[in-house]
MIDOSE-1310 file (N, C-alpha, C; in nm, 2 decimals, decimal comma, always signed):
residues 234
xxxx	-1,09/-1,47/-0,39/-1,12/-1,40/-0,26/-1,06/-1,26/-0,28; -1,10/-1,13/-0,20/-1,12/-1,02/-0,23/-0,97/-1,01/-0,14; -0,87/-1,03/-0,09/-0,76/-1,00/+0,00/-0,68/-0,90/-0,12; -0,62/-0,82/-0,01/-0,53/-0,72/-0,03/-0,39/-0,73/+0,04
xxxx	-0,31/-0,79/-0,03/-0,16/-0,79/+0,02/-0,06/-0,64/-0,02; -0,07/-0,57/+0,13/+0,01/-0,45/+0,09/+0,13/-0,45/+0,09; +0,21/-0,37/+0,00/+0,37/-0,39/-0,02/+0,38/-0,24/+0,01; +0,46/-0,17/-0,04/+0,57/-0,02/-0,04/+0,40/+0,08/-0,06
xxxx	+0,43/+0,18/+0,01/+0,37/+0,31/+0,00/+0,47/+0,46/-0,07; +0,43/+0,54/-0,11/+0,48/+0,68/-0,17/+0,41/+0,79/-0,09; +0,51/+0,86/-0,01/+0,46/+0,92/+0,03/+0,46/+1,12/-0,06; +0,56/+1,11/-0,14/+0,56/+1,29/-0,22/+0,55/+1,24/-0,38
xxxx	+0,45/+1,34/-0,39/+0,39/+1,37/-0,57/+0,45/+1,50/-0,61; +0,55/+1,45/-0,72/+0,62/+1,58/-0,73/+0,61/+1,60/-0,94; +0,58/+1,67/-0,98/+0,61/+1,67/-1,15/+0,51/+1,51/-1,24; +0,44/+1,45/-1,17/+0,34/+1,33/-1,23/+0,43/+1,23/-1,20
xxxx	+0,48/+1,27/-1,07/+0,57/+1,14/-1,04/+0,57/+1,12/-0,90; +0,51/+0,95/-0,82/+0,56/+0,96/-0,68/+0,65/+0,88/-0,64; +0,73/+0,93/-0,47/+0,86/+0,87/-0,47/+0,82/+0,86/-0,31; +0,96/+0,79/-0,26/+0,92/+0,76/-0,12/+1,05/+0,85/-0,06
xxxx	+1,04/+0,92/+0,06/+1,08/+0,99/+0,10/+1,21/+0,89/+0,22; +1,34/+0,89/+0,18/+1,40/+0,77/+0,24/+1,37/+0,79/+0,36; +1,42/+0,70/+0,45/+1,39/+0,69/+0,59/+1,49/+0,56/+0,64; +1,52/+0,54/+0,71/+1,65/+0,43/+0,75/+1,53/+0,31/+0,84
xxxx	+1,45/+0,38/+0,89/+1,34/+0,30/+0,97/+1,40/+0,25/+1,11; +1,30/+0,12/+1,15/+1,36/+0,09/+1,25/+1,32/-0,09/+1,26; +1,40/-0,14/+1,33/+1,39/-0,33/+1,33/+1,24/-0,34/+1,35; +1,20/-0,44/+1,38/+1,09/-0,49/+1,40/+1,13/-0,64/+1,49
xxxx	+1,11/-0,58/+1,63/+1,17/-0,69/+1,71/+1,14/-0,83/+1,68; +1,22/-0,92/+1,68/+1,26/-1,08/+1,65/+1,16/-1,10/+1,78; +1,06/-1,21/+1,77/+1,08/-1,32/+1,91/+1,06/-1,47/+1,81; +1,16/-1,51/+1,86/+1,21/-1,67/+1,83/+1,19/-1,62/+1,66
xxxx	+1,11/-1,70/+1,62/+1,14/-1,71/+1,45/+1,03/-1,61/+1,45; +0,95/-1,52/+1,52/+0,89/-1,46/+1,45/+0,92/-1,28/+1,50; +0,87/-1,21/+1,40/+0,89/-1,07/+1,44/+0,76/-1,01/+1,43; +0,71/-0,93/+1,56/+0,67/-0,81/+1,64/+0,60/-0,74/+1,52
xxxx	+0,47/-0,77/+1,46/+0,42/-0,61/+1,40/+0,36/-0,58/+1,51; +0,28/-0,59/+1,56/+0,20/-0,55/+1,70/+0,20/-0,64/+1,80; +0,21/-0,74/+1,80/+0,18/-0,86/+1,93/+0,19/-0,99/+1,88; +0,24/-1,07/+2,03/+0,29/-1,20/+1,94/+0,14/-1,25/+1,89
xxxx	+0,15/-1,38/+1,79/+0,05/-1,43/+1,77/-0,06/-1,51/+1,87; -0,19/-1,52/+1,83/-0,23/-1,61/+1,95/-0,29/-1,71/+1,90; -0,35/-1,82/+1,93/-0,41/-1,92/+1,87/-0,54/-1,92/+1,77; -0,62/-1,80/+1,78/-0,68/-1,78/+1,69/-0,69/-1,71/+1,62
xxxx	-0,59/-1,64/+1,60/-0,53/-1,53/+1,42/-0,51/-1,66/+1,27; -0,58/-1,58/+1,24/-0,59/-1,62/+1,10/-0,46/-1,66/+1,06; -0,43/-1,76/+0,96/-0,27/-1,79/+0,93/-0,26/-1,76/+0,78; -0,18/-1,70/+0,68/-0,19/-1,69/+0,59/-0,03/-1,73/+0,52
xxxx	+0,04/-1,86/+0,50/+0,15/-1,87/+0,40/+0,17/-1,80/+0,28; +0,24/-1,71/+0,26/+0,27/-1,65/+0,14/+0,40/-1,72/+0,11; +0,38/-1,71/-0,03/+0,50/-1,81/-0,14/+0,51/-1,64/-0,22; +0,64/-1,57/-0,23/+0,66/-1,44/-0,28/+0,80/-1,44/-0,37
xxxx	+0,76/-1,45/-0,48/+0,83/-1,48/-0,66/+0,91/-1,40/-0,63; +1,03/-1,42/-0,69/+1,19/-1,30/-0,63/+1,13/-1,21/-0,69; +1,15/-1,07/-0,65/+1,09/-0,95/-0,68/+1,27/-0,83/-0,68; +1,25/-0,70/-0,74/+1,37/-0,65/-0,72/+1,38/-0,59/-0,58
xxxx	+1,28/-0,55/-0,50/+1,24/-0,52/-0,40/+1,25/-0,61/-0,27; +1,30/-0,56/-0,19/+1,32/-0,70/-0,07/+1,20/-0,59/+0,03; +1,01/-0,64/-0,07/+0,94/-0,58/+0,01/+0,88/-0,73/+0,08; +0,80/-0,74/+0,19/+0,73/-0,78/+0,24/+0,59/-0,79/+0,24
xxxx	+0,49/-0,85/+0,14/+0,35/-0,81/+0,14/+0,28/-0,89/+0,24; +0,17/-0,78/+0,31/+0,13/-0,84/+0,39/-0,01/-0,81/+0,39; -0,15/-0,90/+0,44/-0,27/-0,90/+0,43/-0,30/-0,78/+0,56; -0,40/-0,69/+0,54/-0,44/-0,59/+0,68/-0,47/-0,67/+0,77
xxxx	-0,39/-0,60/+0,91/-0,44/-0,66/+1,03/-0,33/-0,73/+1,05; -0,21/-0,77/+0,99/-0,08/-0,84/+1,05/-0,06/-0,81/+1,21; -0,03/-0,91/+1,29/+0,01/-0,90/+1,41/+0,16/-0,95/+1,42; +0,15/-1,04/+1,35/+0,32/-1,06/+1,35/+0,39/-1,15/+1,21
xxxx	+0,44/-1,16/+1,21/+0,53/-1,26/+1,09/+0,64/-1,36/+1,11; +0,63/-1,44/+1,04/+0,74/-1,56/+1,06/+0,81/-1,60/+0,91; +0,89/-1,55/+0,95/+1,01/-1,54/+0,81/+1,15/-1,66/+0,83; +1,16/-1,71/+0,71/+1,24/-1,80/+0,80/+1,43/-1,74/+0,81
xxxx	+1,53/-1,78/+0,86/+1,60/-1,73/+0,90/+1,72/-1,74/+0,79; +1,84/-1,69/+0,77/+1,94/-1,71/+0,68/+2,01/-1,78/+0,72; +2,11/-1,84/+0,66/+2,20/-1,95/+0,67/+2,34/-1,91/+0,63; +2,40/-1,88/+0,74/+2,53/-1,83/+0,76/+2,63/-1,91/+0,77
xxxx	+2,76/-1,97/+0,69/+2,83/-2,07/+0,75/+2,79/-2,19/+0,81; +2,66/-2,26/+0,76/+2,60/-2,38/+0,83/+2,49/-2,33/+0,94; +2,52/-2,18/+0,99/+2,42/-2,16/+1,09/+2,28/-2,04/+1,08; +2,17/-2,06/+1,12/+2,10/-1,99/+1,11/+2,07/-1,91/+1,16
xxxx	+2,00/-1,77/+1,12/+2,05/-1,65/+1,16/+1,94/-1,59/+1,16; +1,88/-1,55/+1,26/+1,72/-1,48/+1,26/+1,76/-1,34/+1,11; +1,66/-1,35/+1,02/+1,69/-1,20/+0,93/+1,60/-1,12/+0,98; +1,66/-1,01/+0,96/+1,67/-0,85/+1,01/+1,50/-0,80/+0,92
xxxx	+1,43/-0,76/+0,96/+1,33/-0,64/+0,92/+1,31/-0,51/+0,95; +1,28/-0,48/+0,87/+1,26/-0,32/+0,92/+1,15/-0,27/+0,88; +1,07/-0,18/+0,95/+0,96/-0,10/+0,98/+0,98/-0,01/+0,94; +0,94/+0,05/+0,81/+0,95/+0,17/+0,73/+0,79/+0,26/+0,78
xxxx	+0,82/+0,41/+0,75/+0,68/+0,52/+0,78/+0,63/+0,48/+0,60; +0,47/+0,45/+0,66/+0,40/+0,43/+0,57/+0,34/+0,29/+0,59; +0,43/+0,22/+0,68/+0,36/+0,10/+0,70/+0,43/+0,00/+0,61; +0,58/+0,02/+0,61/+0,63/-0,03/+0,46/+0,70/-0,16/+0,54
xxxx	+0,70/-0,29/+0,51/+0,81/-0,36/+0,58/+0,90/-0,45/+0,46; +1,05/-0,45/+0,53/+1,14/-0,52/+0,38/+1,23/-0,61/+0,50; +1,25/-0,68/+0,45/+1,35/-0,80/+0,52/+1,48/-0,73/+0,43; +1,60/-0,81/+0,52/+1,76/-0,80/+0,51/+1,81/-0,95/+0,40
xxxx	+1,89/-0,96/+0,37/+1,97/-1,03/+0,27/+1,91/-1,07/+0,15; +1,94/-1,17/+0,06/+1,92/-1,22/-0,02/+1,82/-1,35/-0,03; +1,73/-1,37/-0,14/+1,67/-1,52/-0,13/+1,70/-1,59/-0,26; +1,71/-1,74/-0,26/+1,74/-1,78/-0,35/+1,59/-1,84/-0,42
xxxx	+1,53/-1,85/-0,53/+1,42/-1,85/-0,53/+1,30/-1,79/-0,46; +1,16/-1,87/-0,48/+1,05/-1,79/-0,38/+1,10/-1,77/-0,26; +1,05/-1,71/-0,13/+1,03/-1,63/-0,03/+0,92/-1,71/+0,02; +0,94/-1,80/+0,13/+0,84/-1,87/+0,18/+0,80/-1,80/+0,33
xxxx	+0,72/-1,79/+0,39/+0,67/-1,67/+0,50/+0,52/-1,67/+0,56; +0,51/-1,63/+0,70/+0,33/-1,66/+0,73/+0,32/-1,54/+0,79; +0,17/-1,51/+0,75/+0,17/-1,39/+0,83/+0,03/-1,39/+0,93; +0,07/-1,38/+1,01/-0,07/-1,40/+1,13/-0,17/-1,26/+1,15
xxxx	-0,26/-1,30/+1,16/-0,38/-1,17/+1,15/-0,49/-1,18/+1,25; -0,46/-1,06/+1,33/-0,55/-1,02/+1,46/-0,70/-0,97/+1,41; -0,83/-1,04/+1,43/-0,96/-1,01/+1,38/-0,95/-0,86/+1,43; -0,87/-0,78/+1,58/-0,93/-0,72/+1,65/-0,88/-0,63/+1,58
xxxx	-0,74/-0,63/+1,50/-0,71/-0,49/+1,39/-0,77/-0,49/+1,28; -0,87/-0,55/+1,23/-0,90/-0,51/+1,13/-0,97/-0,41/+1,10; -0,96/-0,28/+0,96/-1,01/-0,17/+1,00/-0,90/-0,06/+1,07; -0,87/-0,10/+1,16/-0,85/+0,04/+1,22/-0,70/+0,10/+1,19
xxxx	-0,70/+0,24/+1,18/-0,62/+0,32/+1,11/-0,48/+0,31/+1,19; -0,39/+0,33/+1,13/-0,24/+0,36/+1,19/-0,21/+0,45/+1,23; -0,19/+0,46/+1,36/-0,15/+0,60/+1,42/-0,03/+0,65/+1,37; -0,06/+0,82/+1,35/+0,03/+0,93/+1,25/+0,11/+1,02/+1,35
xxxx	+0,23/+1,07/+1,31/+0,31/+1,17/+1,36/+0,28/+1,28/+1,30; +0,27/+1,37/+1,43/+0,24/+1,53/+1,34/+0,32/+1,58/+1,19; +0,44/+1,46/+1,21/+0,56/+1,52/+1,08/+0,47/+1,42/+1,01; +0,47/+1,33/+0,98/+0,38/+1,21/+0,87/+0,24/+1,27/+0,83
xxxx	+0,17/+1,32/+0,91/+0,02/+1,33/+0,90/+0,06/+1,50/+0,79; +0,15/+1,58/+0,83/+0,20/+1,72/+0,75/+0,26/+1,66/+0,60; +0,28/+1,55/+0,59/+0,35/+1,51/+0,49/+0,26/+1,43/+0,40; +0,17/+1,38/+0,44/+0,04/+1,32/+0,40/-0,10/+1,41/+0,32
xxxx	-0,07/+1,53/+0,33/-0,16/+1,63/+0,30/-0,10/+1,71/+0,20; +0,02/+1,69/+0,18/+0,10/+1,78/+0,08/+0,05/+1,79/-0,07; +0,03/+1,88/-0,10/-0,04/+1,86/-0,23/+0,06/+2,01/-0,38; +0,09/+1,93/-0,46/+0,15/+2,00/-0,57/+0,10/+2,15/-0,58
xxxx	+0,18/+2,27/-0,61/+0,11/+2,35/-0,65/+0,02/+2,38/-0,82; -0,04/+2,46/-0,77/-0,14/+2,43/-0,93/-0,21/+2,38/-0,92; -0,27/+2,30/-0,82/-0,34/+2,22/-0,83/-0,47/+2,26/-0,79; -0,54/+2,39/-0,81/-0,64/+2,42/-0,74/-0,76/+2,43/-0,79
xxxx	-0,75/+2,32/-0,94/-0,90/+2,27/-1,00/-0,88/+2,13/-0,93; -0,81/+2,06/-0,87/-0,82/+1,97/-0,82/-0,86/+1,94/-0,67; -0,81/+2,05/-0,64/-0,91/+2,08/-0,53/-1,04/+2,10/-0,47; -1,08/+2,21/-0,63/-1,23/+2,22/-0,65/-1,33/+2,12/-0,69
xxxx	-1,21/+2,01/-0,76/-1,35/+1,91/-0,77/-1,32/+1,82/-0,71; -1,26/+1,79/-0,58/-1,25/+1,70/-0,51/-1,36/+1,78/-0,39; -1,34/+1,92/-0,35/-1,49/+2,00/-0,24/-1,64/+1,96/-0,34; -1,64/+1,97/-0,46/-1,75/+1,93/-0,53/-1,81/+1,78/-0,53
xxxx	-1,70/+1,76/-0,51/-1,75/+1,56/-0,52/-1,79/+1,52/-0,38; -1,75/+1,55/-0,24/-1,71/+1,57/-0,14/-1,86/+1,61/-0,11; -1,89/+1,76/-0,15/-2,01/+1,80/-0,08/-1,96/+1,87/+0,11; -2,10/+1,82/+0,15/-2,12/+1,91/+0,27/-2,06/+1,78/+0,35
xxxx	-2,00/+1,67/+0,34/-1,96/+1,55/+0,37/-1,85/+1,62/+0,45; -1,80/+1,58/+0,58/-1,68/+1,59/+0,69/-1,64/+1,48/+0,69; -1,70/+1,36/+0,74/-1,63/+1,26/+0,77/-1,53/+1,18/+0,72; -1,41/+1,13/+0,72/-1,32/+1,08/+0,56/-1,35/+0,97/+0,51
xxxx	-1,41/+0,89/+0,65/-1,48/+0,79/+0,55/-1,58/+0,85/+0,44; -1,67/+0,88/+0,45/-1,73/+0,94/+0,38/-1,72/+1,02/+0,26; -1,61/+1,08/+0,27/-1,54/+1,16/+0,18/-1,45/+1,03/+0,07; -1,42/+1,01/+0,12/-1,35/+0,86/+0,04/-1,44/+0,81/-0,02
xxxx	-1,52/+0,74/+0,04/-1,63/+0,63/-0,03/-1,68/+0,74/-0,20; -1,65/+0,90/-0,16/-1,83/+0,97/-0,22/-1,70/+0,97/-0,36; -1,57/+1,03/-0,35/-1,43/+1,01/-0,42/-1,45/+0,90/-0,51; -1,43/+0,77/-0,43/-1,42/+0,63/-0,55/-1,53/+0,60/-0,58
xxxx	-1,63/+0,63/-0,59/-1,76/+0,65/-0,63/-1,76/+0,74/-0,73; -1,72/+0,87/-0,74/-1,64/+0,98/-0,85/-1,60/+0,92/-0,99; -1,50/+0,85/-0,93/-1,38/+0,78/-0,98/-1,46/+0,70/-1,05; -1,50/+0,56/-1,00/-1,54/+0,48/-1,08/-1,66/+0,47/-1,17
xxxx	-1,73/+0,58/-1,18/-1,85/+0,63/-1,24/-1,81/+0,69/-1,37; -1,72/+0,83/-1,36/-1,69/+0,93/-1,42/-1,59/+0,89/-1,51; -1,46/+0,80/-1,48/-1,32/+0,78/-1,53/-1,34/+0,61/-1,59; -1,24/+0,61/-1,68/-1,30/+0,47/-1,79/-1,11/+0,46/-1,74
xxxx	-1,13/+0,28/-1,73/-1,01/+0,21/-1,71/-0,96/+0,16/-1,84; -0,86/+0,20/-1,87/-0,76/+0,13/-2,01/-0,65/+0,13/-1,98; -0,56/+0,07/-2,09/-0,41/+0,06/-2,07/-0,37/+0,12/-2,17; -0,46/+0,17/-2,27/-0,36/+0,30/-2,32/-0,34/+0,44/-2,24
xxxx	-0,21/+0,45/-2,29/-0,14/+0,54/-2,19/-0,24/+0,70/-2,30; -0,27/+0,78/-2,21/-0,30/+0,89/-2,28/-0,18/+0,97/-2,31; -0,20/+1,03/-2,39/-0,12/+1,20/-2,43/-0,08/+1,30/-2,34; +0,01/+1,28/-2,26/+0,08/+1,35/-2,18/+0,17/+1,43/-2,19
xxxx	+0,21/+1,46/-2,31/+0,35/+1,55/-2,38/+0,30/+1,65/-2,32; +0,40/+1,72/-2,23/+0,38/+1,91/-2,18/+0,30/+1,91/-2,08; +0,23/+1,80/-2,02/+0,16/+1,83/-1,93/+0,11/+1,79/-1,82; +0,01/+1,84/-1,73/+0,03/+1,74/-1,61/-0,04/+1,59/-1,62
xxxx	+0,01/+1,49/-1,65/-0,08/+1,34/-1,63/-0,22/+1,35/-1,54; -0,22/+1,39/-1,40/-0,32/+1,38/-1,30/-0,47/+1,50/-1,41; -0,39/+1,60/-1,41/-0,51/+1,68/-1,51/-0,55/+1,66/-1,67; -0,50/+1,57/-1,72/-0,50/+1,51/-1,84/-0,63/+1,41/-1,77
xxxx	-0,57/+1,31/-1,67/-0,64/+1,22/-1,66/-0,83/+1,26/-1,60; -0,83/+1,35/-1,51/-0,92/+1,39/-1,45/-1,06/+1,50/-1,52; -0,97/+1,57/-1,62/-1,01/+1,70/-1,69/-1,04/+1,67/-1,82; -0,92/+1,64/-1,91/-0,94/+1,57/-2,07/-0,96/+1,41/-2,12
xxxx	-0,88/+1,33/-2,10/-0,89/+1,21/-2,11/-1,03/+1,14/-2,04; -0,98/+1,16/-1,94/-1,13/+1,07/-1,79/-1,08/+0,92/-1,86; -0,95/+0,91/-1,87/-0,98/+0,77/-1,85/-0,83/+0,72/-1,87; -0,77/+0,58/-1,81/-0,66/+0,57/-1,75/-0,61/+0,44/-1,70
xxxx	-0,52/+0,43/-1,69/-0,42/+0,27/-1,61/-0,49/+0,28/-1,43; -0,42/+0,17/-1,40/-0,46/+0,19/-1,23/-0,40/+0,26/-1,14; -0,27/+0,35/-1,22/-0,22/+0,49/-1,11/-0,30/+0,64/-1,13; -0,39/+0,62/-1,23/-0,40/+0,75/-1,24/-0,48/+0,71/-1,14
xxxx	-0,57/+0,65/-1,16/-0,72/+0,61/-1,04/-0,63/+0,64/-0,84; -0,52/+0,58/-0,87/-0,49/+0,60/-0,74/-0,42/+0,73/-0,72; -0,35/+0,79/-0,78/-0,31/+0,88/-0,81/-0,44/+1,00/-0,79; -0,52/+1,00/-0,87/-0,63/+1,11/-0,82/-0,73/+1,06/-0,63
xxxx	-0,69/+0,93/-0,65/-0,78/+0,95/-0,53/-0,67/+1,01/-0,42; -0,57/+1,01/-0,42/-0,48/+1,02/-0,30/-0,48/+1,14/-0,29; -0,49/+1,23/-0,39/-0,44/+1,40/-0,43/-0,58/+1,43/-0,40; -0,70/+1,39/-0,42/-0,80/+1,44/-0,40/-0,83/+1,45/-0,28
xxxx	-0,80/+1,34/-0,20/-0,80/+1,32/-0,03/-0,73/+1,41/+0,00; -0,60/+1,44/-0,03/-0,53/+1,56/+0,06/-0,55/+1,65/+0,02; -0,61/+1,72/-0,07/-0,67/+1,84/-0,10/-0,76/+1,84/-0,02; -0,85/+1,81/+0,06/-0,95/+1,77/+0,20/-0,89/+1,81/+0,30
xxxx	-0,77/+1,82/+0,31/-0,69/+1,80/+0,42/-0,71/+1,64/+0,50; -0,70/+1,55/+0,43/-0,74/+1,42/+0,49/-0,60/+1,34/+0,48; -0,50/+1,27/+0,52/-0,39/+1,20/+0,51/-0,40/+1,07/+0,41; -0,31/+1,08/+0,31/-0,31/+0,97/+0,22/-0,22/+0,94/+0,16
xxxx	-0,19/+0,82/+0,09/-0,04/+0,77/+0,04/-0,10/+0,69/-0,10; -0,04/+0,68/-0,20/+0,02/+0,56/-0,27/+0,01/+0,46/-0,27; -0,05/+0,33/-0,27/-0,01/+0,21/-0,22/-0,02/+0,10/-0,37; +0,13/+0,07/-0,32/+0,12/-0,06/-0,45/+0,08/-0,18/-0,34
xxxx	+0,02/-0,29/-0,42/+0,03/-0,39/-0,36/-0,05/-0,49/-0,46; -0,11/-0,60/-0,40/-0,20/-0,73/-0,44/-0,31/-0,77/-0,41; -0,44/-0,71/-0,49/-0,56/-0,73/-0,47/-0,66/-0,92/-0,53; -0,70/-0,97/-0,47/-0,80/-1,06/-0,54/-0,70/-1,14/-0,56
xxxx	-0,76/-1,33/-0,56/-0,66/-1,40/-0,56/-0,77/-1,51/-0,64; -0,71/-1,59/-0,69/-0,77/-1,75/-0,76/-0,75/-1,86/-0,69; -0,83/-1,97/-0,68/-0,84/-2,10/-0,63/-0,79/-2,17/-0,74; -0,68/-2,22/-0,70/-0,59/-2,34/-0,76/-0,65/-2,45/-0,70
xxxx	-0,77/-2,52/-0,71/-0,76/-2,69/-0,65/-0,67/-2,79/-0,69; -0,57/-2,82/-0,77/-0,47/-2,89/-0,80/-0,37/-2,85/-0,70; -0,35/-2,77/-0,65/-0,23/-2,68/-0,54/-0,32/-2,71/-0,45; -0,42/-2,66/-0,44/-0,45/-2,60/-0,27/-0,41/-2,48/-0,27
xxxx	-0,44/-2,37/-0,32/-0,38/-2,26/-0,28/-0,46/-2,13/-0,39; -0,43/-2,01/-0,37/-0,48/-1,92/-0,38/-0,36/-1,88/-0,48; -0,40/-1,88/-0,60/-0,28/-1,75/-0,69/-0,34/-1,64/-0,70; -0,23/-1,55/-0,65/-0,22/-1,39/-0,63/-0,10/-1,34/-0,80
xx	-0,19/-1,26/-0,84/-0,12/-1,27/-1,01/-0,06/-1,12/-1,02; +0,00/-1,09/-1,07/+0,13/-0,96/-1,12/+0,01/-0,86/-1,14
């Protein structure tokens, strides 16, 4: 199945490198065992169990369209202890303490968010457009690819369309000594791992002036029938 489980976003591209701009965030209100992305659950949201392999990251991935989550609680002295989440800018969510093994967790999914964009702060949406200096063949062939196109959907779709036409996917790393990776990848090589691809689409969108991030995460899953279950692979 085609699902996309999102984890951590980057919001600044700085020297062929992106990083996340810290932020302390804010909880993500608890009700009973579950916590508040948008609204409690209702009886007919999609239910999806994630089983989540210890990672170094205490991220949370989650399918678009989360309404809420049910995490289970820590075990303090014999007693349990709702754990703490937080709501990071970018859409980032990470739970509080330690797990011993997998990360067992559900995440409930509102049909009525699916699709629709996350509202931006004037400071987030300014920070979303930031684009390296130098960069003003990247610019040009992102207005070239683009066209007389306004709309960002449109502008996106015409981009990975660009992308997946023009640029060849490999895992050898190209020749980057001295230079910038994004214009190696785009200009000389045309071909690349799965950051450059994301990497140029993100920089090409905000050369648009269109808001965009980074996103690692978990695309496409396998049918285990011995399990019952869906493997989501590294």
């Amino acid at each position: 199945i085609p699902i996309r489980l999102r984890g951590t976003s980057f919001d600044s591209y700085r020297e062929g490198r992106w990083s996340r701009t810290h932020s302390s965030g804010e909880p993500v209100r608890p009700q009973g065992e579950d916590h508040l992305v948008h609204r409690p659950r209702k009886l007919d949201d999609d239910v999806f169990e994630i089983i989540l392999d210890p990672m170094e990251e205490a991220v949370l991935f989650l399918p678009s369209g989360t309404v809420s989550v049910q995490i289970p609680p820590t075990i303090r002295a014999g007693r349990r202890v709702p754990r703490k989440v937080m709501r990071k800018p970018g859409h980032d969510f990470r739970y509080h303490g330690t797990v011993e093994g997998p990360l067992t967790y559900k995440a409930y999914v509102g049909k009525e968010l699916l699709g629709i964009s996350e509202a931006l702060s004037e400071e987030l949406r300014q920070s979303y457009v930031e684009v390296p200096p130098d960069y003003e063949d990247v610019a040009l062939l992102a207005q070239q690819v683009a066209g007389e196109m306004t709309d960002p959907s449109a502008q996106a779709q015409s981009i990975e369309r660009f992308l997946r036409s023009s640029m060849r996917y490999t895992l050898d790393q190209p020749d980057t000594r001295g230079k910038d990776p994004l214009h190696v990848f785009l200009f000389d090589a045309k071909a690349g791992h799965c950051e450059y691809f994301s990497t140029a689409m993100a920089i090409m969108m905000r050369s648009l002036g269109v808001p965009a991030r980074n996103v690692t995460g978990f695309v496409g899953a396998d049918f285990n029938p011995y399990g019952n279950y869906y493997a989501v692979r590294n």
